[in-house]
N, C-alpha and C positions, 0 to 999 in steps of 0.2 A: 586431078581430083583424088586421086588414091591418095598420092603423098600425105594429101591433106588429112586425107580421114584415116591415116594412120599415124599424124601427129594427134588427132586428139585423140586417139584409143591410147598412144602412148601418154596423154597427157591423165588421162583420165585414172589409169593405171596408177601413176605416180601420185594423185590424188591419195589414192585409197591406200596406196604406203604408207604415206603420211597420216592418215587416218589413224592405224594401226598404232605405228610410233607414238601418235599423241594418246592414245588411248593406254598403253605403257605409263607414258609419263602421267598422266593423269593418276593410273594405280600406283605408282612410287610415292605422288606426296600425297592420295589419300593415307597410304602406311606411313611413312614418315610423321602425317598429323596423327593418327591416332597413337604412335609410339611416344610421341611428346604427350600428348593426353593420358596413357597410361604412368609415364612417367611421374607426371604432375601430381595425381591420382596417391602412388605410391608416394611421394614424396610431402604431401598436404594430406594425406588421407587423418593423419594422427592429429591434426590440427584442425582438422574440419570434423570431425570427430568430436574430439573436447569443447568447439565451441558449442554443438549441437547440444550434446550433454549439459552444457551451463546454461541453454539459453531452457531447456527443459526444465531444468531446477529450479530456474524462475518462474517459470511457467507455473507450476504446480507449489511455487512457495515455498520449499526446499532449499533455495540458493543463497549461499550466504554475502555473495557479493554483486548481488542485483542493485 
């Protein structure tokens, strides 16, 4: 009976290693996502920018290529 109930204390133990672990890897690719997000950001920013600005000058009748 002891055996036993010290494989599950050891199982259980091992559980929440792994908890751990996973909870790491979980915080890598939320960084990972938002470094691609930032990136995108910086890389579209100039583009989503100027559409904004033309789609404004329509908006207001200013646009010359609406």
């Amino acid at each position: 009976m002891l055996q036993f109930l010290m494989t599950m204390i050891a199982g259980q133990r091992a559980k929440m290693d792994e908890r751990g672990a996973s909870a790491v890897e979980y915080g890598l690719l939320v960084a990972g996502i938002a470094a691609l997000v930032v990136g995108a950001v910086f890389l579209l920013g100039g583009t989503v920018t100027s559409a904004f600005t033309e789609t404004e000058g329509c908006i207001k009748g200013e646009g010359a290529s609406c």
